[in-house]
Residue frames as a rotation matrix with the C-alpha (Angstrom) as fourth column:
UNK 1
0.438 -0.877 0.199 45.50
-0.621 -0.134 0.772 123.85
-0.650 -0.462 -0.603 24.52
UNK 2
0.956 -0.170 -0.239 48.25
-0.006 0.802 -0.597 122.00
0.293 0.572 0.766 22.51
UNK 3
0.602 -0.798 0.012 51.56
0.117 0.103 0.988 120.88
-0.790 -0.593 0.155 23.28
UNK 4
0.988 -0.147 0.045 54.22
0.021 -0.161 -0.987 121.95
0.153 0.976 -0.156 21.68
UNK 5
-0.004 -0.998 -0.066 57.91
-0.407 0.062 -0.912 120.65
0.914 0.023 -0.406 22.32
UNK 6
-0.233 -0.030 -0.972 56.70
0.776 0.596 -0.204 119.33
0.586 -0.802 -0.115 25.62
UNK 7
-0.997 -0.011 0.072 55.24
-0.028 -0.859 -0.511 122.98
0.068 -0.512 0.857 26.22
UNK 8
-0.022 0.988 0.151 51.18
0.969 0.059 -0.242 123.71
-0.248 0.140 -0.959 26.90
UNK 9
-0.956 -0.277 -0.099 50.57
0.230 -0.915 0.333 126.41
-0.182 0.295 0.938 24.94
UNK 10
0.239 0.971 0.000 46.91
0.290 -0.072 -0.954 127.85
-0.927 0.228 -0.299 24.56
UNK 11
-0.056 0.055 0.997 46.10
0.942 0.334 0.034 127.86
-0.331 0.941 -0.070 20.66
UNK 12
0.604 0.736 0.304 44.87
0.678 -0.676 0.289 131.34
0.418 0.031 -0.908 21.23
UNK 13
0.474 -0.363 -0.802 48.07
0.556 -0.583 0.593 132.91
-0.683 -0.727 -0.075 22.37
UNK 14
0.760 -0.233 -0.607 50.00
-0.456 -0.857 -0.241 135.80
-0.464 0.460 -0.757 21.20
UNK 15
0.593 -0.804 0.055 53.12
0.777 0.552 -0.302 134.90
0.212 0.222 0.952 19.18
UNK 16
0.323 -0.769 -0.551 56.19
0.212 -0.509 0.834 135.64
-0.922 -0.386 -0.001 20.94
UNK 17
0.916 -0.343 -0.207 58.31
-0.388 -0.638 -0.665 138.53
0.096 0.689 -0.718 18.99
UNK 18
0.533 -0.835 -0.139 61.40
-0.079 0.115 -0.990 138.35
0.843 0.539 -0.005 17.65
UNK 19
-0.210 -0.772 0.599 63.08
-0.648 -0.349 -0.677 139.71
0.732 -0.531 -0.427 20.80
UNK 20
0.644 0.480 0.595 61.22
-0.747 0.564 0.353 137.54
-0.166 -0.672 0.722 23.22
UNK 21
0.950 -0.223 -0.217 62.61
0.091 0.865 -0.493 134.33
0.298 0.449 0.843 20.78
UNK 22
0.117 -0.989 0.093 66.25
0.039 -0.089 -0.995 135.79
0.992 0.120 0.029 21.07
UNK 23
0.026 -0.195 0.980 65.70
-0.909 -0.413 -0.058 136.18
0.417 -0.889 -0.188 24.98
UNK 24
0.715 0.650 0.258 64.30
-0.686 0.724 0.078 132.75
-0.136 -0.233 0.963 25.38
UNK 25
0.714 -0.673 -0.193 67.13
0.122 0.392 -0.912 131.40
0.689 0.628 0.362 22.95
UNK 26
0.004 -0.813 0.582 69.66
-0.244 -0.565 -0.788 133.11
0.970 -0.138 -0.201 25.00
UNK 27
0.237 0.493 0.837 68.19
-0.970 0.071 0.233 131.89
0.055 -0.867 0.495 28.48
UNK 28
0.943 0.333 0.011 68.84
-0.326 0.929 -0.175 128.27
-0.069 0.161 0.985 27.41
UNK 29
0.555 -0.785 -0.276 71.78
0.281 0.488 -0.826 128.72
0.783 0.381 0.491 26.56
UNK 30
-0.182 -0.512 0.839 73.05
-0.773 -0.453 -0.444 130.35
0.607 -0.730 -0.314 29.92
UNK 31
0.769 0.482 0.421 71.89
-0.611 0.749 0.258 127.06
-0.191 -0.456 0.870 31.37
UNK 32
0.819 -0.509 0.266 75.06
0.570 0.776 -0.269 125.37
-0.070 0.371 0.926 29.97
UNK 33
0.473 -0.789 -0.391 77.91
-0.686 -0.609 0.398 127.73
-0.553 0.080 -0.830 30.71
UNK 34
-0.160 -0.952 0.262 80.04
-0.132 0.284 0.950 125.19
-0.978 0.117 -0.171 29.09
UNK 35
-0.815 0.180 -0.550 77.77
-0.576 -0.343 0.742 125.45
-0.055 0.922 0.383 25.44
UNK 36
0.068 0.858 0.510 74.69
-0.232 0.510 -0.828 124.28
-0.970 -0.062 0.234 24.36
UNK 37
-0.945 0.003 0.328 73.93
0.314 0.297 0.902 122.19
-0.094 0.955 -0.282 21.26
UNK 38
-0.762 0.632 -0.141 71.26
-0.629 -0.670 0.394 123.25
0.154 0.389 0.908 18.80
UNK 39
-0.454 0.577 -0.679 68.93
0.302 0.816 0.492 119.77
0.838 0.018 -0.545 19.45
UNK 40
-0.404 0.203 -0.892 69.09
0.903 0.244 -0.353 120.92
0.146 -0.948 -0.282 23.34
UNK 41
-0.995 -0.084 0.059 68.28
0.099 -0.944 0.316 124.47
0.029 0.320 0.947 22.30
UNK 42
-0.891 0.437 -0.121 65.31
-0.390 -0.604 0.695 123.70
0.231 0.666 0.709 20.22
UNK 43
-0.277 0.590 -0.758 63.74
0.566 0.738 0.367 121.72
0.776 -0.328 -0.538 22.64
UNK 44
-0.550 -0.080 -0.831 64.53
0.790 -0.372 -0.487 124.09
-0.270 -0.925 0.268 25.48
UNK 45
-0.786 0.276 -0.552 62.66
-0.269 -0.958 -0.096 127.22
-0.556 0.073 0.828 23.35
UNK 46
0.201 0.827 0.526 60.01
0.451 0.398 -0.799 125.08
-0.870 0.397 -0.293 21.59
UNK 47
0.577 0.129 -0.806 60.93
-0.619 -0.574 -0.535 126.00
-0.532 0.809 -0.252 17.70
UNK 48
0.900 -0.257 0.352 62.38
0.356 0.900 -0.253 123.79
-0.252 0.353 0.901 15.07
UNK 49
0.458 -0.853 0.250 65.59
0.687 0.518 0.509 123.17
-0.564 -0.062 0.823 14.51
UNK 50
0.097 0.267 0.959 65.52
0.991 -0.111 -0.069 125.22
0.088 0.957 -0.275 11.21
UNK 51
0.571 0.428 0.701 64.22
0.200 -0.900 0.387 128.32
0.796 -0.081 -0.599 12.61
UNK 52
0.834 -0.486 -0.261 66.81
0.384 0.173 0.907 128.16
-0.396 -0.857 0.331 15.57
UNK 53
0.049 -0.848 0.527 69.36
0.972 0.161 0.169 128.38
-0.228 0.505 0.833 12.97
UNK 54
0.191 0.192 0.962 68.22
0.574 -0.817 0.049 131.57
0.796 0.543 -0.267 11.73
UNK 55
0.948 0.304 -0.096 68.00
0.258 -0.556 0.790 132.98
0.186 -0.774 -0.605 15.26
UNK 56
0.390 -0.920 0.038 71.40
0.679 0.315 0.663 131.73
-0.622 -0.233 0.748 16.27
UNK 57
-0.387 -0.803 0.453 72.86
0.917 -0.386 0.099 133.41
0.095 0.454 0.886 13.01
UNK 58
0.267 0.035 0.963 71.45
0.237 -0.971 -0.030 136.74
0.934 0.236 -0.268 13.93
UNK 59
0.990 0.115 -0.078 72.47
0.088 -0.089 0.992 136.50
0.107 -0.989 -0.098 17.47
UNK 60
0.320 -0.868 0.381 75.87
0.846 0.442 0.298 135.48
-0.427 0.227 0.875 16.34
UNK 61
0.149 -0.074 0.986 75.55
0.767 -0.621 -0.162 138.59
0.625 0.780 -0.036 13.95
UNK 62
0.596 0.367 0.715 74.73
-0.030 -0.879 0.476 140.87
0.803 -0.305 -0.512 16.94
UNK 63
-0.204 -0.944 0.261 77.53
-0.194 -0.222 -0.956 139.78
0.960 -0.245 -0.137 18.85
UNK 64
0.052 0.204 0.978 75.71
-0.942 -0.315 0.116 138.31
0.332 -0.927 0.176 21.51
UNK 65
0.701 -0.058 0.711 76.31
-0.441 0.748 0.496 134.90
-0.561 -0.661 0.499 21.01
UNK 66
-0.314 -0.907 -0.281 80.00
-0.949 0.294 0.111 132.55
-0.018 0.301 -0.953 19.86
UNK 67
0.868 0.327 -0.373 80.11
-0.358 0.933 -0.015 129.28
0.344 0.147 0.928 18.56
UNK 68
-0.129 -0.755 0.642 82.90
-0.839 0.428 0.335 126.74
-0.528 -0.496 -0.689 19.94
UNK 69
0.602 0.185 -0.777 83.72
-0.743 0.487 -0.459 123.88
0.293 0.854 0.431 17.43
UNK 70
0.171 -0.681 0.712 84.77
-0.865 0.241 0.439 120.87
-0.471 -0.691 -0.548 19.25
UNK 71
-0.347 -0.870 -0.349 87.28
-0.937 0.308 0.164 118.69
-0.035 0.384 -0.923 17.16
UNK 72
-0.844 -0.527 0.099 86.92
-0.536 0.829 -0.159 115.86
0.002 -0.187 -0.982 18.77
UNK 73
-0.354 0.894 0.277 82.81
0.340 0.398 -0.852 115.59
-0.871 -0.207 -0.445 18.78
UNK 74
-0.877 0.127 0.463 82.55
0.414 -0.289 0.863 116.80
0.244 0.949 0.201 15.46
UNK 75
0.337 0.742 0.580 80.07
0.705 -0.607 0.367 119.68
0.624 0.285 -0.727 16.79
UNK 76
-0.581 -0.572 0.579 79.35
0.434 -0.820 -0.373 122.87
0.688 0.035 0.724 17.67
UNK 77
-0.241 0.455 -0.857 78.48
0.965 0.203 -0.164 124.81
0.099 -0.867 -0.488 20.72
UNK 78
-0.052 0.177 0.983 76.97
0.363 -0.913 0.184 127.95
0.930 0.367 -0.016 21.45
UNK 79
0.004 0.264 -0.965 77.77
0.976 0.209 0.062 130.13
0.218 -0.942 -0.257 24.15
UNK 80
0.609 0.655 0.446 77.16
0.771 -0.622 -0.139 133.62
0.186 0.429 -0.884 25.37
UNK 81
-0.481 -0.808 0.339 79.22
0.672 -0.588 -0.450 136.85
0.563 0.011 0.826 25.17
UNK 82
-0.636 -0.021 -0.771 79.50
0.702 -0.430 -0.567 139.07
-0.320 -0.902 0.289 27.96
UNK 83
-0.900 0.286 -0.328 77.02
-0.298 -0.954 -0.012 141.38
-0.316 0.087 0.945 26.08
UNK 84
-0.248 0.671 -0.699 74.40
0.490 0.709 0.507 138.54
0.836 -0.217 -0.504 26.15
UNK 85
-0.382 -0.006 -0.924 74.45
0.819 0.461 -0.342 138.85
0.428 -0.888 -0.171 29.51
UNK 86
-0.907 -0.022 -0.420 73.82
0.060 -0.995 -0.077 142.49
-0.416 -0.095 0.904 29.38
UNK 87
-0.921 0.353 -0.165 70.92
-0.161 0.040 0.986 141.78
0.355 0.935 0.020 27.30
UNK 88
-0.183 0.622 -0.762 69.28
0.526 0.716 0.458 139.46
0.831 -0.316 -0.458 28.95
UNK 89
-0.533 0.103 -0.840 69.72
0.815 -0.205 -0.542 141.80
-0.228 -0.973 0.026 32.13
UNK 90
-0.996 -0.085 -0.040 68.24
0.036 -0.740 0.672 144.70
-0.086 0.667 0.740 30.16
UNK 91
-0.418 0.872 -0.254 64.99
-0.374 0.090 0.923 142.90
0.828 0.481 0.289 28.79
UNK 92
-0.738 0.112 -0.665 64.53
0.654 0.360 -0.665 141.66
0.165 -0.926 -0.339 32.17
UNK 93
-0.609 0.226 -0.761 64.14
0.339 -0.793 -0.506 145.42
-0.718 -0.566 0.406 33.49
UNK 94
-0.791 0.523 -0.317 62.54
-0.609 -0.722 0.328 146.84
-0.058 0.453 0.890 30.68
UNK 95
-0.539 0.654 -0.531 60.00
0.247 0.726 0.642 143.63
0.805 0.214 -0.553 30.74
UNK 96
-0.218 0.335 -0.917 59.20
0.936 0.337 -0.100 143.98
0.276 -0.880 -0.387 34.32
UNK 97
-0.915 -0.339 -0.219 58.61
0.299 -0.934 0.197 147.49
-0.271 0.115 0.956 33.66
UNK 98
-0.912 0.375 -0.165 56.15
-0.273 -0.257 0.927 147.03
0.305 0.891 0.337 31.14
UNK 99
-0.465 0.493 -0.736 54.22
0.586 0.794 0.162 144.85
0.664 -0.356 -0.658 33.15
UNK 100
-0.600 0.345 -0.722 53.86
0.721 -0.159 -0.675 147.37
-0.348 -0.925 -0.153 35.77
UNK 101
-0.853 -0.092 -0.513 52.76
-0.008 -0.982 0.189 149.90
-0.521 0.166 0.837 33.50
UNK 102
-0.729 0.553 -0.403 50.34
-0.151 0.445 0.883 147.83
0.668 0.704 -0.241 31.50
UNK 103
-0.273 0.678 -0.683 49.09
0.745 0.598 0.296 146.94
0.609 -0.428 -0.668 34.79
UNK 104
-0.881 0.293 -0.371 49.01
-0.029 -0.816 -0.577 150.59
-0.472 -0.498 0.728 36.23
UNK 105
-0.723 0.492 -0.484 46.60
-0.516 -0.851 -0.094 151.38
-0.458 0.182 0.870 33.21
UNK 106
-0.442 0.652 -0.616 44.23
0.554 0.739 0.384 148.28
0.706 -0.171 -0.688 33.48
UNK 107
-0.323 0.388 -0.863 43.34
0.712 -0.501 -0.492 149.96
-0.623 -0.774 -0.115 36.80
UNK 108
0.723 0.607 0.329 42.73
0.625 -0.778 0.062 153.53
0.294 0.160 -0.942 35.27
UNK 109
0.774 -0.302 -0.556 45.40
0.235 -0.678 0.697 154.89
-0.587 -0.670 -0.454 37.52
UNK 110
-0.027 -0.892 -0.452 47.86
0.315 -0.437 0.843 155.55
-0.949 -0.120 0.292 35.00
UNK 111
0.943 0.227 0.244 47.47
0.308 -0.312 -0.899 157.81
-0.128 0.922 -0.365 31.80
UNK 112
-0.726 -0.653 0.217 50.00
0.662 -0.576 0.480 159.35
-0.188 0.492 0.850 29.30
């Protein structure tokens, strides 16, 4: 096991995909309807700072998440667009899907 951001991660897990990262990313920030900075982010999804950025600007690209530039704190927030929210409900179902299916055909009982 090692820790990683204040997570326990076995050394031996899978690495989360892309879409996972953007779900995860996107989860955190619904935690803060009112925006989330990128520090509280990259703690909340375990990934540096760096590599956040990158996410962020393809989320941003895909129209699923808006920055908010407040003036007066000289930073910026990120929060999600109503097709976030769709997303996230989406990968839910199609997650909790997968699961059953994966776990039909562990058993045996379910073939293609």
């Amino acid at each position: 096991m090692e820790v990683c951001r204040g997570e326990m991660r076995n050394s031996k897990s899978p690495k989360r995909s892309k879409v996972e990262l953007y779900a995860k990313v996107l989860e955190v920030i619904k935690q803060y309807p009112e925006g989330s900075r990128v520090t509280k982010m990259s703690y909340g999804v375990g990934v540096p700072i760096d590599r956040l950025k990158t996410i962020l600007s393809d989320l941003t690209t895909y129209g699923l998440v808006q920055t908010i530039t407040d003036e007066e704190e000289e930073g910026v927030y990120y929060t999600l667009t109503p097709r976030a929210l769709d997303f996230l409900e989406t990968y839910w179902k199609m997650r909790s899907f997968l699961e059953a299916f994966e776990g039909e055909r562990s058993k045996g009982s379910f073939t293609f």
